[in-house]
Backbone as a ProteinNet text record, in pm:
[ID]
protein_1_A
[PRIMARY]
XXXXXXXXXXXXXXXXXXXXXXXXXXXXXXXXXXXXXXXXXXXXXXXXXXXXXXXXXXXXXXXXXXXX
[TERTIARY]
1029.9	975.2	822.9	774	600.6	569.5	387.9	366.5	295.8	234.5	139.7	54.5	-28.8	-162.7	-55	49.3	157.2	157.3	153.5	146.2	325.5	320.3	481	505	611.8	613.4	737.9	762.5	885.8	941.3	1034	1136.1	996.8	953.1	822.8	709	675.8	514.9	465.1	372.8	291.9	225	269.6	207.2	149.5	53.7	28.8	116.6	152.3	212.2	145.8	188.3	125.9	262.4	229.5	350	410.5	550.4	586	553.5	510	527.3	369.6	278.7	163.8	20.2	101.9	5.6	-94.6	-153.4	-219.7	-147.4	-251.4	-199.7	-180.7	-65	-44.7	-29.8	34.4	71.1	176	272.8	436.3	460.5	595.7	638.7	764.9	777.2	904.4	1053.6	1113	1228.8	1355.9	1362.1	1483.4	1476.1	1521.1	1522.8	1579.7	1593.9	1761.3	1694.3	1798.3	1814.1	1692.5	1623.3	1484.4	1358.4	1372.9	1241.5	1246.3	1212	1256.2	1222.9	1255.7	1299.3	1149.3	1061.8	953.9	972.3	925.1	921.5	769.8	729.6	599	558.5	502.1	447.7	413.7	442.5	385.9	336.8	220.9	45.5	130	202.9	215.4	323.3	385.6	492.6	452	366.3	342.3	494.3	578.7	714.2	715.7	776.8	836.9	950.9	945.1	1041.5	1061.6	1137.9	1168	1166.7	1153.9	1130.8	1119	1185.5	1239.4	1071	1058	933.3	1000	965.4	993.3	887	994.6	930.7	778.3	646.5	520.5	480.5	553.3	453.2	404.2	363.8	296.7	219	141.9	47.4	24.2	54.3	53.7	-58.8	-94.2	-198.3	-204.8	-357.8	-312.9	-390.5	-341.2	-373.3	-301.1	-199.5	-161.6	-13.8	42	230.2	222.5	389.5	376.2	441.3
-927.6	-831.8	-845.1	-727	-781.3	-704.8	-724.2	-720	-584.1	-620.6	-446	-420.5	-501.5	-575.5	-564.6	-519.1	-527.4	-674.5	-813.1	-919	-1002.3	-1025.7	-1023	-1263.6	-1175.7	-1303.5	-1378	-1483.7	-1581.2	-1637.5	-1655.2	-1752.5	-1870.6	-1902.1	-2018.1	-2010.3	-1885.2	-1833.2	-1785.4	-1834.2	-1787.3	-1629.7	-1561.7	-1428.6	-1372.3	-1292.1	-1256.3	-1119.4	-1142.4	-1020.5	-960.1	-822.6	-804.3	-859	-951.4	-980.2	-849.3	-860.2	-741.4	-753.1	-587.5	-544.1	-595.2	-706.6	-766.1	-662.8	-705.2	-605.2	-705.1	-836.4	-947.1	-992.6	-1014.1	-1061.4	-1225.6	-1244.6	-1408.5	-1404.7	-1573.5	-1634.6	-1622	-1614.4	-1668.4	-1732	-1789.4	-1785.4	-1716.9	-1714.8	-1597.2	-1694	-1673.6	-1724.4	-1698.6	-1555.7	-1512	-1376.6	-1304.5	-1147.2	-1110.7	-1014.7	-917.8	-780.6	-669.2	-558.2	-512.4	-464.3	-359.1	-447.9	-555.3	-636.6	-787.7	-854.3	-1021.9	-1047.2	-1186.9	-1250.8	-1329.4	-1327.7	-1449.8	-1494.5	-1690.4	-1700	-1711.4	-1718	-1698.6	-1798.4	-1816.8	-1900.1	-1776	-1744	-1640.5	-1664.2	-1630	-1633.5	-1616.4	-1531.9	-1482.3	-1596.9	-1666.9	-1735.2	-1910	-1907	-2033	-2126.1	-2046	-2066.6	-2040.1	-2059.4	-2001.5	-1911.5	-1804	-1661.2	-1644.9	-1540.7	-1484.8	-1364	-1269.4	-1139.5	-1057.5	-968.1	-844.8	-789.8	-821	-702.2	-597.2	-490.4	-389.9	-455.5	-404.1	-425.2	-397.6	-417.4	-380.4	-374.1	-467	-479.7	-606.9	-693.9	-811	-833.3	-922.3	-935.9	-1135.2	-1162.4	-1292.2	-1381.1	-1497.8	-1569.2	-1680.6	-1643.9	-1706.8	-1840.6	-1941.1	-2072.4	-2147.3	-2076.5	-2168.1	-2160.3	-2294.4	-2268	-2387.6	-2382.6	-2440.7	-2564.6
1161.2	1068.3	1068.1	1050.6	1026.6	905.7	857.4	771.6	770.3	625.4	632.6	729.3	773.2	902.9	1039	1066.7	1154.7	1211.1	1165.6	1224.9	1188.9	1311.9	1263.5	1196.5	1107	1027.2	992.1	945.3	966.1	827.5	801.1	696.6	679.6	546.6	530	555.1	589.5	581.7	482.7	476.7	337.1	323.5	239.7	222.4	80.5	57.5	-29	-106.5	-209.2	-272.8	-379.4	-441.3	-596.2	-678.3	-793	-886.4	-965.5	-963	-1022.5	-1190.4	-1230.9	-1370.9	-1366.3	-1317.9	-1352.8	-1275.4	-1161.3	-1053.9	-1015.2	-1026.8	-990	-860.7	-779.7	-585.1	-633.6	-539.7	-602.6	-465.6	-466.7	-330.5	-292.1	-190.2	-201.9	-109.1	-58.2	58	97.7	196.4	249.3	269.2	171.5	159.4	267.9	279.6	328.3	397	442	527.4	496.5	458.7	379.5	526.3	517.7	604.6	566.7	442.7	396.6	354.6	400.8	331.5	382.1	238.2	240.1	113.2	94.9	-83.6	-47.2	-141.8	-185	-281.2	-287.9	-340.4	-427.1	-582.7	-577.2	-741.9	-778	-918.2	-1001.4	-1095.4	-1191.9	-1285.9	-1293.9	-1430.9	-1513.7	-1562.3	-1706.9	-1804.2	-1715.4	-1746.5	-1746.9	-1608	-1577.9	-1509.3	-1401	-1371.4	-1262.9	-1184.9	-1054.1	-1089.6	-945.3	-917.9	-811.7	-778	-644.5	-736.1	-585.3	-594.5	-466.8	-475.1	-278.5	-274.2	-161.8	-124.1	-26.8	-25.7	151.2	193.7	346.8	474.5	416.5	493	476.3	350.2	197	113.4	93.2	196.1	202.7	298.4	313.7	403.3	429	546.8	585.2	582.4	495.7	496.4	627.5	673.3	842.2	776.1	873.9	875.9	797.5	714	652.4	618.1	572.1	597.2	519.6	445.5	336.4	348.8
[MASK]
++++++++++++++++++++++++++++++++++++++++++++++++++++++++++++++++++++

């Protein structure tokens, strides 16, 4: 699968998302692949907790250099 930047990306790579309902770019990592997207996981400001959450295909973008 690749990303919005078309760079293609893997199960444990780190990507940037917007948090849902918040709209603030956090960090995540890519948990899993489903058929239309993939599961991240990510830390959320508002809670101070960890989540998961589906992105589609192309709503993330891969942070290079780094893996978690």
């Amino acid at each position: 699968m690749k990303d919005f930047l078309d760079t293609e990306v893997y199960v444990g790579d780190v990507v940037v998302i917007t948090e849902p309902y918040y709209h603030n770019f956090v960090r995540g990592v890519i948990v899993k692949f489903t058929p239309k997207g993939v599961k991240v996981k990510y830390h959320r400001f508002c809670s101070n907790s960890d989540a998961e959450t589906f992105v589609g295909e192309g709503g993330f973008i891969k942070v290079e250099g780094e893996s978690k």
